[in-house]
N, C-alpha and C positions, 0 to 999 in steps of 0.2 A: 343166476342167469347164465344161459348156455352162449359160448362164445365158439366162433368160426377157428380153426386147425390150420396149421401151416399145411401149404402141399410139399408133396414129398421133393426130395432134397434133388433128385437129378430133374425134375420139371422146375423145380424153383430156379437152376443155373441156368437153365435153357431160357427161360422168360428174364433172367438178368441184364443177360448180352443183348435183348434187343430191343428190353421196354423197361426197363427199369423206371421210377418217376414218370412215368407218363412221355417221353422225351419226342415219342409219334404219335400219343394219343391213341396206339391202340388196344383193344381193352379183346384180349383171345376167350375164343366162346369158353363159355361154363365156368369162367372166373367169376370166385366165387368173391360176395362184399367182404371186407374185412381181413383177406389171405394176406396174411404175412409174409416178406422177402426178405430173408437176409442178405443183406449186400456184402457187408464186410465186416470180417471178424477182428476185432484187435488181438495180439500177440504179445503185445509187448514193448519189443522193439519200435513196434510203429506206433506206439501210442496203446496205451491203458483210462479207463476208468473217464470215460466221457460224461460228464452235467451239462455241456454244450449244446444249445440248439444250432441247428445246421443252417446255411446258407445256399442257393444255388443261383448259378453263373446266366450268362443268358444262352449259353450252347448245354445247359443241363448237370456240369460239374458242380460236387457238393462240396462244402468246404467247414471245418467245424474245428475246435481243440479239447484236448485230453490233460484235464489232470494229472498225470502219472505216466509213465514211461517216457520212451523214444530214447536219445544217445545216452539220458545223463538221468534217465529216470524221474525228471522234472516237466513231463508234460511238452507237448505239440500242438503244431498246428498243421492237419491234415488236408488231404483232396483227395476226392474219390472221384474217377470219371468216369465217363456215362455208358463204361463195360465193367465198373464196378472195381478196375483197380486203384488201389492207394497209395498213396505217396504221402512220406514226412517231407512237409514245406521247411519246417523250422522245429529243431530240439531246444527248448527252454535249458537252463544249465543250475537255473536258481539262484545264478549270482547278479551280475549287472543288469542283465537282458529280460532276468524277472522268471519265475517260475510256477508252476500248479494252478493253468491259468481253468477257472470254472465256468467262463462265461462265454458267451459265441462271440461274432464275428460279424463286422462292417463290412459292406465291399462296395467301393468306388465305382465307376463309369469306366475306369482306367486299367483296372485289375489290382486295386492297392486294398489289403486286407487290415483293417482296425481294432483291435483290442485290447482289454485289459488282463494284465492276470492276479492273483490272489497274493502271491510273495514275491520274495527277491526285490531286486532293484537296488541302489544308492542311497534312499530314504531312508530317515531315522526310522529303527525299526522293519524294514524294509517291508515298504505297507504294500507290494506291487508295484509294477509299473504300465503303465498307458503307449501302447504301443503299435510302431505302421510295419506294415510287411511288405515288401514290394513285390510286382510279378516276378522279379529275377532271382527273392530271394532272401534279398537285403533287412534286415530286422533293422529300423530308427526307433528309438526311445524317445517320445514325446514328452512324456514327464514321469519321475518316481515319484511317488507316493510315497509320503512319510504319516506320522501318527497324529501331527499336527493338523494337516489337509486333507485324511479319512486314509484309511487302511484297509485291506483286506475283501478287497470287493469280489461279489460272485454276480456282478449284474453284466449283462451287456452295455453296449454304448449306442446312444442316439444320437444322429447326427441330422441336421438343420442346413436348410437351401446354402446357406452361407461358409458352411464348414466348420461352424461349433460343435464340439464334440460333449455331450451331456453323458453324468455316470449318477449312479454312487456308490457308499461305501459301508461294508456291517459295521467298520469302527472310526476309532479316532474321530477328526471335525474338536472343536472347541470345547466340547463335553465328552469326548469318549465315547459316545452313543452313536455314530457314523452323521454320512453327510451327502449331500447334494452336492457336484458338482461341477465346472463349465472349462474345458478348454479351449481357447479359440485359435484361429489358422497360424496365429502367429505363434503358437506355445506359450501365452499365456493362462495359470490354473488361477480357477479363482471358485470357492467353495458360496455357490447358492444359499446352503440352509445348512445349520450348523445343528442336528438332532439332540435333545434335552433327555428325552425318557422323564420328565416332570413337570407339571401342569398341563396335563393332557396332552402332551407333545408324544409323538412317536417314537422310537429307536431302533436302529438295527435294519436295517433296510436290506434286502439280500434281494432284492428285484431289482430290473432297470424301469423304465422312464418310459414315457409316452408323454408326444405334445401335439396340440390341435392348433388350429389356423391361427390360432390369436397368441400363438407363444406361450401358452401354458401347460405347465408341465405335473403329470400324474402318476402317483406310487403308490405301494404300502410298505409297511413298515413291520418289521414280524414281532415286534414287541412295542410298549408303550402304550401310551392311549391314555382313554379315562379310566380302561380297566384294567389297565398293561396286557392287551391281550391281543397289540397289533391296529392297526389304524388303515387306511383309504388316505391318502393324502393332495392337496394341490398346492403348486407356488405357481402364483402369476408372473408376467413378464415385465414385473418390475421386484423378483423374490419374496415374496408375501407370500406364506406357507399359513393355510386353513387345513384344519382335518374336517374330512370329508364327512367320515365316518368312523366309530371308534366300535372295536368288537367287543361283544359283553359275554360271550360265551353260550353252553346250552345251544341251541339250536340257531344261533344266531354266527356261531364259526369262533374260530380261534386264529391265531398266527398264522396269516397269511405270508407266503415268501413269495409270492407269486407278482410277475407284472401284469398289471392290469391290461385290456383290451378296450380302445373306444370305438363305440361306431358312428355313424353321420347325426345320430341324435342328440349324440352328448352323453349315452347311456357308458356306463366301466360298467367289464364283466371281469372277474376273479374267481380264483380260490383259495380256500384256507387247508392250512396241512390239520387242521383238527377241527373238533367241536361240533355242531350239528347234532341232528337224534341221535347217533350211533357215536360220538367220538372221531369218528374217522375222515373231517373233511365233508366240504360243501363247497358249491358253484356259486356266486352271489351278483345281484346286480345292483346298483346304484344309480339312480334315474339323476339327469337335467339338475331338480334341485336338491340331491342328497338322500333322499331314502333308499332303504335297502330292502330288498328281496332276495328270499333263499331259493336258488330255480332248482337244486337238485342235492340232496344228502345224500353220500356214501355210508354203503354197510348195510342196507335193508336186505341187498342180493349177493352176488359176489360180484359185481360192480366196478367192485376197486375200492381201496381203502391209502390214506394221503397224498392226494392230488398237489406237488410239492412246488411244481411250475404251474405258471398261468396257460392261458387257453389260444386259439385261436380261430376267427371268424370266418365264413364264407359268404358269399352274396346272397345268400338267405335267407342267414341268420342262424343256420347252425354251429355251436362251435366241438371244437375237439379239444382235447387232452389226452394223457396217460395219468396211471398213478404209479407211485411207488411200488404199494404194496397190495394187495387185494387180489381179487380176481379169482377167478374160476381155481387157477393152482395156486395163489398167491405169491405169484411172484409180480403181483404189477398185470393192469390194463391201457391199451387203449379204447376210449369212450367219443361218442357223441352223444351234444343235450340238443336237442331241435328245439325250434324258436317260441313252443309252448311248456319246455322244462320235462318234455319226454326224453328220458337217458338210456342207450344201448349203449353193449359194448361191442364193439369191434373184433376184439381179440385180447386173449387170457397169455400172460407169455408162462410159458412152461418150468423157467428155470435151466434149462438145456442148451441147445445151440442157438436157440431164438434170443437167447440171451436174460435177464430179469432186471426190475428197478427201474425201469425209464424214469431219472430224472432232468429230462431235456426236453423244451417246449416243442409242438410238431411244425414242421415249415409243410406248408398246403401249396401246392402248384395249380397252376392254370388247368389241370387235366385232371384235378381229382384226387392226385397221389398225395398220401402225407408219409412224411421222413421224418425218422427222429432215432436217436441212440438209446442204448443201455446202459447201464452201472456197471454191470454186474452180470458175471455167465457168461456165454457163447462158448465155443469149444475150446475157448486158453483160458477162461476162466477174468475175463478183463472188460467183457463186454464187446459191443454190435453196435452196427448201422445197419437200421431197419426199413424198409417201405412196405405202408398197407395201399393196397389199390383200393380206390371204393366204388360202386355203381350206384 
């Protein structure tokens, strides 16, 4: 499948500085669907090696963190603004304040940024820590993470009208198999669901969390199951954890890392990093009362091959992604499936300055724009922040 070209590099700076993200909504003739922007390259020093899906402000400022670099080579927390320059918020150091954080970012009414990261902290074990960032700066530790209460999380955090903070974690919890868990305003941690990996319990959770009107909250889990081969998960709002669904393989997906998507129906949309016709990852849905449907298998075309984050929705009903790997040069696409399981892609990334590997979910704006980072590439070799326009 033929995918749309970066435009050339002094037209791409010129449309940075004045429409980036959609920030006026205008869309310059003979923009073409799918043209990739690179906004900003990392170095290094400002941050390296992004899994982070991005955030933006309500003047249009993105805000995301990096695994790897900035002062102490332990990962950041970055801001890009809306002329595409960057600034390190905060250099993780890997010891108290917590380090190699993989997952994105909360953002208050206030300007107060919320996350978790994968190491460092106080914790036995130092599983991570949970943690507030102020607009002035200021880094608070809400809680370390130890091996006892889940370790090692690469999810985002959900946050609820009241100001409970929902995670979880790939490890630790009561089993070693990760965990559900709740912080609330006061900085009390206290662990939802403690993952088994045995009697058809899930493990390993490397997604965050999604909750509907009634308090309940929904994941997968990238191992475990009745096949160990990953699971759909729900816990009600009183912690009562059903699997939804259990993956069996073959055409039906594998290991899902991904967080789930609901819409007003009740429907989760995901995907799995394997399994399907081809090995490479599937789109799946899950109706109301639990069945599943496979809307779309990677690998027939070049498509894209491990779709390793989940997706996101527009008021259509179409969703988007990236993959890892795949694609026209295989370095990684991003895709859209329309709301009858019709799949394009958008853009094949090169391996070049465009960057390769997006594994970071895409943030969709009001205008059409989606954002998202690279792994991998861009011209230091560390990776991108990207914007596709769409029409």
């Amino acid at each position: 499948m033929t995918s749309l070209r970066r435009v050339p590099a002094l037209a791409s700076r010129a449309l940075t500085i004045a429409t980036w993200c959609g920030l006026f909504g205008i869309v310059p003739a003979g923009w073409a669907q799918g043209t990739l922007i690179t906004i900003h390259t990392f170095s290094g020093p400002d941050g390296a090696y992004s899994h982070a899906p991005l955030v933006r402000d309500r003047t249009g400022n993105l805000y995301g963190t990096t695994a790897g670099g900035g002062a102490f080579n332990d990962g950041t927390v970055f801001k890009v603004d809306t002329s595409g320059n960057e600034s390190v918020l905060f250099s993780f150091t890997g010891k108290r304040d917590g380090g190699n954080p993989r997952s994105g970012l909360l953002l208050d009414g206030t300007g107060n940024l919320y996350g978790i990261t994968a190491g460092g902290g106080l914790g036995f074990g130092q599983g991570g820590v949970l943690f507030k960032l102020t607009p002035s700066g200021r880094l608070i530790i809400l809680h370390s993470l130890s091996t006892s209460d889940g370790a090692g999380s690469a999810s985002g955090l959900l946050r609820d009208s009241v100001g409970n903070l929902y995670g979880t974690t790939e490890s630790g919890g009561a089993h070693g198999q990760g965990a559900v868990f709740k912080l609330d305003p006061s900085g009390n941690y206290s662990i939802l669901h403690s993952f088994t990996g045995r009697n058809g319990d899930g493990s390993e959770p490397f997604a965050g969390l999604v909750r509907d009107a009634a308090g309940n909250l929904y994941g997968t889990t990238f191992m475990g199951g009745a096949f160990s081969l990953g699971t759909v998960f729900k816990i009600d709002a009183l912690g009562n954890e059903s699997i939804l669904h259990s993956f069996a393989g073959g055409g039906d997906g594998t290991y899902p890392s991904s967080t789930v998507v609901l819409d007003s129906a009740g429907n989760l949309y995901g995907t799995t990093d394997a399994g399907g016709t081809y090995n490479l990852g599937t789109i799946f849905r899950i109706d109301s009362s639990g069945n599943e449907s496979i809307l779309h298998t990677f690998g027939a075309t070049d498509d894209g091959a491990s779709p390793f984050v989940g997706l996101v929705r527009d008021k259509s009903g179409n969703l988007y992604g990236v993959t890892d790997g795949g694609g026209e040069n295989r370095h990684g696409s991003v895709f859209k499936v329309d709301s009858s399981g019709n799949e394009t892609v958008l853009y094949s990334f090169t391996g070049g300055p465009d960057g390769a590997r997006p594994e970071a979910a895409l943030l969709l704006d009001a205008a059409g724009n989606l954002c998202g980072t690279t792994l991998d590439r861009g011209k230091n070799g560390v990776g991108t922040v990207f914007r596709v326009r769409l029409q």
